[in-house]
C-alpha positions as CSV (number, residue, x, y, z in Angstrom):
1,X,0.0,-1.1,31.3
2,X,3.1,-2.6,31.7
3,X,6.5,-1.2,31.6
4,X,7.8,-3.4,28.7
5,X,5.0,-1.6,26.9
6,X,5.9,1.3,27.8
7,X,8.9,1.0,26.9
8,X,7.9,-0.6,23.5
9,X,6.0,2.0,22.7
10,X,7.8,5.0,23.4
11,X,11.1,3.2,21.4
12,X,8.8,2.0,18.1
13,X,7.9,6.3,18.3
14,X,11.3,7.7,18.7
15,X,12.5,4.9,15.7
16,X,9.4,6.5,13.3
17,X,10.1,10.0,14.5
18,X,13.6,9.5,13.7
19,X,12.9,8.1,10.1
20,X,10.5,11.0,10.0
21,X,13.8,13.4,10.1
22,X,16.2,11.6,8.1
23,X,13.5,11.5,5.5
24,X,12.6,15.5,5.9
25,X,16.3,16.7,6.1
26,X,16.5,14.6,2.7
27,X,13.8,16.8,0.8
28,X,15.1,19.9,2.4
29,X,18.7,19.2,1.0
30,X,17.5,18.2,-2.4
31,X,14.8,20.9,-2.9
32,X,17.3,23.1,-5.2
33,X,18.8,20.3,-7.4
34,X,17.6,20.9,-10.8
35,X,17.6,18.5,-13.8
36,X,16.9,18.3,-17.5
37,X,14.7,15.3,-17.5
38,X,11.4,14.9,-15.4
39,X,12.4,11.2,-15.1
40,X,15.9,11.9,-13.3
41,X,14.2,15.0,-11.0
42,X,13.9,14.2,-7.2
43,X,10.8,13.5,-5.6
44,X,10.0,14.5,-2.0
45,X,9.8,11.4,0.1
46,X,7.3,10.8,3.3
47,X,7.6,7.8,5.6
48,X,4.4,5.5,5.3
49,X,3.5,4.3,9.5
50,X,0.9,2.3,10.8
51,X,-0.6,1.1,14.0
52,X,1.6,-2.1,15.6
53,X,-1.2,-3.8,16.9
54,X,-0.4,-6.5,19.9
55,X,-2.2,-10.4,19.7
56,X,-4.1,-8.8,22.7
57,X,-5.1,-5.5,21.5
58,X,-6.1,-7.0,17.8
59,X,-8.8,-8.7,19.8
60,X,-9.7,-5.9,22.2
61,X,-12.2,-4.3,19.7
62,X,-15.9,-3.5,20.0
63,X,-18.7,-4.8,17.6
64,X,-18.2,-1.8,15.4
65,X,-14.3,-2.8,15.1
66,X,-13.7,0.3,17.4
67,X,-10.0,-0.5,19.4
68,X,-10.9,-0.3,23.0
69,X,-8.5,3.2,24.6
70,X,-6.8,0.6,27.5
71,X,-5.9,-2.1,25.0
72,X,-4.9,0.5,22.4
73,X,-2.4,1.6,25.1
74,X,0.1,-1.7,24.2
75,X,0.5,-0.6,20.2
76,X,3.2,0.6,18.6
77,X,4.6,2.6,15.4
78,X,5.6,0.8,12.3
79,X,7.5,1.6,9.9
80,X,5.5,0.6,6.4
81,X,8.4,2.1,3.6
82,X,9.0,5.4,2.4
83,X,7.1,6.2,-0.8
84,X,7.2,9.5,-2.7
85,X,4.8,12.0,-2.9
86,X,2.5,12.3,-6.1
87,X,2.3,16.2,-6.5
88,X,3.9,17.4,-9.8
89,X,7.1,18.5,-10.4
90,X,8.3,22.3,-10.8
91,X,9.2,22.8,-14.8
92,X,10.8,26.3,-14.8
93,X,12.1,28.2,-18.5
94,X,15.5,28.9,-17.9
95,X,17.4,28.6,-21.5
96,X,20.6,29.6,-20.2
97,X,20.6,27.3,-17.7
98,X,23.3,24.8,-17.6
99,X,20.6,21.6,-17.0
100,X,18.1,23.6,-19.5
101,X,16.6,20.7,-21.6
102,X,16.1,21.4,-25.4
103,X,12.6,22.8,-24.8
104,X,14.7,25.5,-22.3
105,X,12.7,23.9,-19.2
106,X,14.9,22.9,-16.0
107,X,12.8,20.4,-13.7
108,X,12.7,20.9,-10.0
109,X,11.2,18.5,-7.2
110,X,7.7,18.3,-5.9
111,X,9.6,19.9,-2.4
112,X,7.5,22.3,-0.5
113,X,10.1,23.7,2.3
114,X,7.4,25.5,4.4
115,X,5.6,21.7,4.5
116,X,9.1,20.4,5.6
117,X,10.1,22.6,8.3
118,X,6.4,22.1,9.2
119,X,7.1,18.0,9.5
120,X,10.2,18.8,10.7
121,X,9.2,20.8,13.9
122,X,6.4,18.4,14.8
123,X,8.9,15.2,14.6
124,X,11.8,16.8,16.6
125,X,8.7,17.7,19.0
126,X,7.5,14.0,19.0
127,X,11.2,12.5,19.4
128,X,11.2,14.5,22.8
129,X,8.3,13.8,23.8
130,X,8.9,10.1,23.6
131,X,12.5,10.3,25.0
132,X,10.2,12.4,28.5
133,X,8.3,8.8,28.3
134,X,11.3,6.9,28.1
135,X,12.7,9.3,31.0
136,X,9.9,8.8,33.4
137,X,9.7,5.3,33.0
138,X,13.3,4.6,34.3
139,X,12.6,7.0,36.9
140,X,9.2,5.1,38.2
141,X,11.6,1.8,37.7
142,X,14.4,3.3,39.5
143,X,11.9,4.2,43.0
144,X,10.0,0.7,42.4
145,X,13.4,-0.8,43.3
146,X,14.8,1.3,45.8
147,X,11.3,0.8,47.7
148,X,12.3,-2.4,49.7
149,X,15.5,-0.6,51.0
């Protein structure tokens, strides 16, 4: 494997990690906000990724359309959007409430925290491991040239 790919790989991973986060810290900060209307209530968001697939490596597979492991080695992450999640909303009865909707219901997002800081541990982990990657690669480039002195 090359460097370039390397390098390519370990960047498109920090980039996706990093959307990973900013998406995360999001639903964390939003997870309290209450509303009247189910329509105006904030909806946990997840990043959508998929495989970045080289000209080579698209054409690396076996007969059953398995990727060969070497070739697989050149791909990257995408980033596909952000779209938000499905699960249904928290309606809570709380009349006095100053968002209470005539029915005395206040709307909450779909935000499970414990889910969150679960996402949000394994990204920070993946960010760091990718930034070792990038690490070690400028230190393997670093020797490569001071070989010839």
């Amino acid at each position: 494997m090359s460097l370039t790919s390397v390098l390519n790989i370990a960047g498109s991973g920090m980039t996706a990690q990093s959307v990973r986060l900013n998406t995360t810290a999001s639903n964390i900060a939003n997870a309290d906000s209450a509303s009247s209307s189910v329509d105006e209530t904030y909806r946990a968001r997840k990043p959508w990724f998929s495989v970045l697939e080289s000209e080579v490596n698209s054409k690396s597979r076996d007969v059953n359309g398995f990727m060969d492991t070497d070739a697989a080695m050149g791909a990257g992450v995408k980033i596909d959007g952000i779209v938000e999640k499905d699960s249904p909303l928290q309606a809570r009865f709380q009349p006095d409430h100053p968002m209470a909707n005539d029915d005395g219901y206040v709307y909450y997002p779909n935000v499970n925290i414990v889910e969150e800081m679960t996402d949000m541990m394994s990204s920070s982990r993946s960010y760091q491991m990718n930034v070792e990657v990038l690490k070690t690669a400028k230190q393997m480039l670093q020797r490569t040239l001071t070989l010839g002195q």
